[in-house]
C-alpha positions in Angstrom: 0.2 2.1 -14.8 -2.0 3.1 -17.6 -4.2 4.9 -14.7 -2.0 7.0 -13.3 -0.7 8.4 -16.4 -4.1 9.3 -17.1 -4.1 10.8 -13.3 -0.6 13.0 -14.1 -2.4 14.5 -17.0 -5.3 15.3 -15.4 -3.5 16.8 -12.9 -1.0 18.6 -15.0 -4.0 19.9 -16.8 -5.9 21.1 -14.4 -3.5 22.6 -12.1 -1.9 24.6 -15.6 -4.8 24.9 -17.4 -8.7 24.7 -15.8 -7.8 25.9 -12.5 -6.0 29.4 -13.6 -9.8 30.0 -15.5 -11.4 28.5 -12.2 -9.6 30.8 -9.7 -11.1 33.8 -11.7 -13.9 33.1 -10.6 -16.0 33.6 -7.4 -15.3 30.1 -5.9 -19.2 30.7 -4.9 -20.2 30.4 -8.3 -17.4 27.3 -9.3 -19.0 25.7 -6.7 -22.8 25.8 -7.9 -21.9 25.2 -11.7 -19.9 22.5 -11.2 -22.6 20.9 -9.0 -25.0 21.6 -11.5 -22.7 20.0 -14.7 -22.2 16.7 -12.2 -26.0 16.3 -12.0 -26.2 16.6 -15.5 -23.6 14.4 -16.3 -24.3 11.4 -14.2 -27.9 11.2 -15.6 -26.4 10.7 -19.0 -25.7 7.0 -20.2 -22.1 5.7 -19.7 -20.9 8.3 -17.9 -20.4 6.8 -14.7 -18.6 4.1 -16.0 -16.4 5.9 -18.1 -15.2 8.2 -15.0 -14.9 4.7 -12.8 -13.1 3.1 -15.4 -11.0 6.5 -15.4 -10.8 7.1 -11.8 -11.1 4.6 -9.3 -8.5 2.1 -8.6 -9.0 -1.4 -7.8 -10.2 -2.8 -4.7 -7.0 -3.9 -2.8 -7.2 -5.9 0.2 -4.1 -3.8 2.0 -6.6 -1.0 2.4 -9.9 -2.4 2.7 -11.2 -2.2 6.1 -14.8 -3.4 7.9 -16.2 -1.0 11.0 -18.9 -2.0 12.2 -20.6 -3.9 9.6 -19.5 -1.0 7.0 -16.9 -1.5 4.4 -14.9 0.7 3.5 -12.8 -0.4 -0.1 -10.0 2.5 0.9 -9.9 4.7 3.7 -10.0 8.0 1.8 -13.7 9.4 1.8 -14.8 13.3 1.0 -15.6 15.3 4.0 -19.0 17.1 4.6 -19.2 20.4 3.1 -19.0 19.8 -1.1 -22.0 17.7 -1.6 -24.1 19.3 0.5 -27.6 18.2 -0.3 -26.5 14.5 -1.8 -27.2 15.7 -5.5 -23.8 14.0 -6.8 -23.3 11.0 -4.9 -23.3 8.8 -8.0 -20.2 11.4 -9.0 -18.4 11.0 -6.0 -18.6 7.3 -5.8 -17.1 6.8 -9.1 -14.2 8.7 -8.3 -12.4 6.4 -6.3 -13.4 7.2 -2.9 -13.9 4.6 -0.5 -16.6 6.6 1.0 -18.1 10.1 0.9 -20.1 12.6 3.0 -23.2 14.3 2.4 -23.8 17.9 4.5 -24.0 18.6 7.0 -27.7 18.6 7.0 -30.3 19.7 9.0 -34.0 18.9 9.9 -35.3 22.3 8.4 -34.3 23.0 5.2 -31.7 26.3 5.4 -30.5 28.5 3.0 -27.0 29.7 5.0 -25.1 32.6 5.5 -25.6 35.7 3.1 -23.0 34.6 0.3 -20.4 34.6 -0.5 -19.8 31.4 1.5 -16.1 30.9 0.4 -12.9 33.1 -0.1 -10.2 31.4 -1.5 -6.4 31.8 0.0 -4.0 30.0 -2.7 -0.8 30.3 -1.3 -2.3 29.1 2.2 -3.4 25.9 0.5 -7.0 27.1 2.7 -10.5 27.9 1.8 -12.3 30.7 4.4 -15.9 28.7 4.6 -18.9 30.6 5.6 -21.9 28.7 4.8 -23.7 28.1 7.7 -25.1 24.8 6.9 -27.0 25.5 3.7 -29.0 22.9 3.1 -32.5 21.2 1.3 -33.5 19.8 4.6 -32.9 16.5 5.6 -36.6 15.3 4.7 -35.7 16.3 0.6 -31.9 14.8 1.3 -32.6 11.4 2.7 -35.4 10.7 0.6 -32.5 11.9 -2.5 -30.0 9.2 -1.1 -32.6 6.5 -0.9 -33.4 7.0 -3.9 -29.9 6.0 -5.9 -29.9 2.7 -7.3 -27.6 -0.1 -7.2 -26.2 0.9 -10.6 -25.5 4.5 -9.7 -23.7 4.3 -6.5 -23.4 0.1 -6.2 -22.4 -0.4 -2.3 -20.8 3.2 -1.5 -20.6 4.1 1.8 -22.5 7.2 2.0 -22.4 9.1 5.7 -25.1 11.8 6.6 -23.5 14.8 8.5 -26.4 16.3 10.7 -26.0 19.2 12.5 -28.7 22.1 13.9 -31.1 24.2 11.7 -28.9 27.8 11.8 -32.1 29.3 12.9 -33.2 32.0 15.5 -35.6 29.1 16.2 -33.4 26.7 17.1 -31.2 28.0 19.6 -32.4 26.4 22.9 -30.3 23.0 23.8 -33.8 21.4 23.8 -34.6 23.3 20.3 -31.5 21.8 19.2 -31.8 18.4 20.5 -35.0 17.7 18.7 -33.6 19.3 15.7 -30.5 16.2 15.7 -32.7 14.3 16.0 -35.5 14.6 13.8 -32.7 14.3 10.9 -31.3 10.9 12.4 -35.0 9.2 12.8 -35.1 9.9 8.8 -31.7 7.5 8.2 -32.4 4.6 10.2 -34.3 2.7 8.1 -32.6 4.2 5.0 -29.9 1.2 3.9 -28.1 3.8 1.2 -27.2 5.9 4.1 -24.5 3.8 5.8 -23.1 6.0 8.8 -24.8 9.2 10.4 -22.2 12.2 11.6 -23.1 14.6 14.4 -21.5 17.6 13.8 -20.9 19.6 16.7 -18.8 21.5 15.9 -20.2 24.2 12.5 -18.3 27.3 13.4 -20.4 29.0 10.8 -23.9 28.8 12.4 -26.4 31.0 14.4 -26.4 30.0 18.6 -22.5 28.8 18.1 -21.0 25.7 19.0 -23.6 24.7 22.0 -22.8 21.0 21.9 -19.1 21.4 21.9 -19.8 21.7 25.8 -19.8 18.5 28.1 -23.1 18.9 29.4 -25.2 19.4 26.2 -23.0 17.0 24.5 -24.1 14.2 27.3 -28.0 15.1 26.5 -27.8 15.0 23.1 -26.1 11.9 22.8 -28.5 10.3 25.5 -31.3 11.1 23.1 -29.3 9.4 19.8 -28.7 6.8 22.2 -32.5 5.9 23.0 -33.4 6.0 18.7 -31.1 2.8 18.4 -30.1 3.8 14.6 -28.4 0.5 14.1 -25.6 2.5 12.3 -22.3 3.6 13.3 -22.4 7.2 14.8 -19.6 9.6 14.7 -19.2 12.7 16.6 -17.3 15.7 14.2 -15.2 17.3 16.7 -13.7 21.1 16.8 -9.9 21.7 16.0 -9.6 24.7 18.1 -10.5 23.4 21.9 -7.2 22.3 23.6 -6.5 18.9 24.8 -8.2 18.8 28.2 -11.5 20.2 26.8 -10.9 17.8 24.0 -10.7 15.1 26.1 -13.7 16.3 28.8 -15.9 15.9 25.5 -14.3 12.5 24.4 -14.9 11.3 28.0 -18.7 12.1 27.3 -19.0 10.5 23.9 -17.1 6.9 25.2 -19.9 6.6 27.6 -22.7 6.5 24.7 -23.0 4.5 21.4 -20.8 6.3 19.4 -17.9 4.5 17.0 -15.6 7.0 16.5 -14.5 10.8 15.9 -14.0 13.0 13.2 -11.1 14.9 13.8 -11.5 17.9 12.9 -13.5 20.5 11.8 -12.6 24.1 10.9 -9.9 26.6 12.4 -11.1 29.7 13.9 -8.5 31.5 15.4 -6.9 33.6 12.5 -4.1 34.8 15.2 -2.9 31.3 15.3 -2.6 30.8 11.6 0.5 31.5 9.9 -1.7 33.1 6.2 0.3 33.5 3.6 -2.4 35.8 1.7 -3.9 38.4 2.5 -7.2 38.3 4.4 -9.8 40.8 4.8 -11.0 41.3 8.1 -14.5 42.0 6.3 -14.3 38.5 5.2 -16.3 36.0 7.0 -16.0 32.3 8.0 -13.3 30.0 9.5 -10.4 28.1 7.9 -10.4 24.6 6.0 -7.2 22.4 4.1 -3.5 23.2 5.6 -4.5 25.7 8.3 -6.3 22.9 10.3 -3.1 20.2 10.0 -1.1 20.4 13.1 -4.3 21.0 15.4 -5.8 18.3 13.9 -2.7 16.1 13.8 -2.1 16.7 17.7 -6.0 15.6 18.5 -5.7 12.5 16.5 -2.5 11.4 18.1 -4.0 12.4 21.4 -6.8 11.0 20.8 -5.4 7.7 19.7 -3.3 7.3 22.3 -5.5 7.4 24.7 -8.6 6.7 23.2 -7.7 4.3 20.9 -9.3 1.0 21.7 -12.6 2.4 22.0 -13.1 5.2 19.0 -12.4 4.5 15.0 -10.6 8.0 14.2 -11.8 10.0 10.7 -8.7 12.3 10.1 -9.6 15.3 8.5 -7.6 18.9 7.4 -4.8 19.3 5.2 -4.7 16.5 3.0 -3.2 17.3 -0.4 -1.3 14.2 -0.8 -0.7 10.6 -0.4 1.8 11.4 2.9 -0.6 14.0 4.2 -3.1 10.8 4.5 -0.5 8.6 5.3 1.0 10.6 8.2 -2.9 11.1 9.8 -3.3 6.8 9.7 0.2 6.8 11.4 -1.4 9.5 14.0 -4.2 7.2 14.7 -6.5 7.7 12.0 -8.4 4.6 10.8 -9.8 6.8 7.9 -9.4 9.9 6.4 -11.0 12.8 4.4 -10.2 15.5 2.2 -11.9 18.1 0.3 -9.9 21.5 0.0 -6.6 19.3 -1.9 -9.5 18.1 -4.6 -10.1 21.8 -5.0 -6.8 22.9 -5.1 -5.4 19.9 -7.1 -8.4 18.3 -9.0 -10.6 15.2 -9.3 -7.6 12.7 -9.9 -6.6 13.3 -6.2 -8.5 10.8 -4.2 -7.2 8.1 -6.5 -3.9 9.2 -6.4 -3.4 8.9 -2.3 -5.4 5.9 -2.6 -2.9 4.4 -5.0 0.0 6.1 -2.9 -1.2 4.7 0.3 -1.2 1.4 -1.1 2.5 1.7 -2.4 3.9 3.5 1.1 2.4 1.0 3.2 4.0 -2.0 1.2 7.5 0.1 0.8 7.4 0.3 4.5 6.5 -3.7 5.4 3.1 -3.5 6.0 0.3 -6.4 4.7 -2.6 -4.0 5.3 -3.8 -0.7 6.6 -3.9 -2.1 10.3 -0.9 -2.6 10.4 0.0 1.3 10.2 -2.7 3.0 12.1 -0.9 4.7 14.5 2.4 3.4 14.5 3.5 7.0 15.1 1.0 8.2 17.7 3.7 7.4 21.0 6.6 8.9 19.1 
């Protein structure tokens, strides 16, 4: 009780007070100083604790869950795209996230799109994202992650989103290829970095989408296959592709050692999106937070439906709340992400719909997560 009071006022003063000063400001430059004050801050004694002892709610075995050999203490992790070179991972763990994503990385380091890299659209609950996957390079990264103690991120479940250098050089399927997996030969024998995530799916990068194609997709994940990582491997899929392209990539990743999908990445089809600010044709990038929900909340049901036995679903876009999350595990989703609702709403969120989850699930019968995942997806 005494936790989510703290939470409320958190909230309260963030969405009345910090975030009025913060939206004054390029989100660009909110993003790099508040990466820079949360690698200050987590080096100094105490703090860590304090902001678990704050933030993240107790282990409860309703939502715990074990996929292949990795536990997850809630379903609700950060997607790929804050943390992008692993430099706050003690941060994120200690705010009540049952597991968190670092990326997407690449095997040459990259410094992105010309900035700015975000545009923000408030009353579209969206962020336009157009960073091209800038990033340290995954030699710099993994090494970072390895290097976090036992006392700084305990057993958090960290996953390494990989994607392709956004390079002229690496444009080539082959060039590509190599470039995937270069990064995912530096995890395997890393035990800090629990799952690896191929994202195929960066709408922000040079060369496009290549491995959102059957074909490439089938070569790429022939050569993950033959590294034998001895991790789970997800696949980040695109929100845009309708069902039967969808599902002509699905039928591809089933055949390989892959344990699930994240579903999904971000929109790109402005003409489909019903903005409620104005956007700037000269701005550049594609959509994240409520934009994404009802194609991503289509895939994971379809997805569920008829891929269900076989892949562990990550549902991901448009999660501000504990019934956002909620209505994505009904879908199908095993676990979930968010990342534009903790902008919008503040740190507190991720414990919030953790502690929500918990209390929908019992209010509706249920003895644990499994119990829910989707219950929904056939209606």
């Amino acid at each position: 009780m005494i936790r989510r009071v703290i939470w409320s006022t958190v909230g309260f003063g963030y969405t009345y007070i910090i975030k009025p000063i913060l939206f004054k400001i390029s989100p660009d430059s909110v993003h790099q100083r508040m990466i820079g004050a949360m690698m200050f801050w987590q080096r100094v004694p105490g703090f860590n604790s304090l902001v678990r002892s704050v933030f993240k709610p107790p282990v409860s075995q309703v939502l715990r869950q074990d996929y292949h050999g990795v536990t997850f203490d809630n379903p609700v992790g950060l997607s790929a795209g804050f943390d992008k070179n692993g430099e706050i991972v003690p941060t994120i763990a200690s705010l009540g996230f049952g597991f968190g994503e670092v990326g997407s990385v690449t095997a040459l380091q990259c410094d992105g799109n010309p900035r700015p890299w975000f545009y923000r659209l408030p009353k579209t609950r969206s962020l336009v994202v157009n960073a091209g996957l800038a990033n340290q390079g995954s030699e710099e990264i993994v090494e970072r992650i390895a290097s976090y103690g036992k006392t700084e991120i305990g057993d958090f479940s960290v996953v390494v989103s990989i994607a392709k250098t956004n390079s002229r050089q690496v444009v080539r399927v082959s060039e590509g290829i190599d470039d995937y997996v270069a990064t995912a030969k530096r995890t395997k024998n890393q035990p800090n970095v629990k799952m690896v995530e191929l994202n195929i799916s960066c709408p922000n990068a040079y060369g496009g989408e290549d491995f959102a194609k059957p074909d490439s997709l089938e070569l790429l994940l022939a050569a993950i296959d033959d590294i034998d990582l001895n991790k789970p491997v997800f696949v980040k899929m695109p929100v845009d592709l309708d069902w039967l392209k969808t599902k002509e990539l699905l039928d591809v990743i089933v055949k390989h050692n892959i344990a699930g999908v994240t579903i999904a990445n971000l929109a790109k089809d402005r003409k489909k999106i019903n903005l409620k600010d104005n956007l700037p044709s000269t701005v550049a990038g594609n959509l994240s937070g409520k934009p994404t929900w009802d194609l991503s909340n289509e895939l994971i049901r379809n997805c569920y439906l008829e891929y269900g036995q076989r892949l562990i679903i990550i549902g991901v876009g448009g999660i501000f709340s504990a019934d956002d999350a909620y209505t994505k595990i009904r879908l199908g989703a095993s676990l979930v992400e968010l990342i534009t609702g903790m902008i919008f709403d503040g740190p507190q969120l991720p414990a919030q719909v953790v502690a929500g989850l918990k209390a929908r699930l019992r209010a509706d019968g249920f003895n644990h997560i499994s119990q829910a995942i989707g219950i929904d997806a056939a209606k």
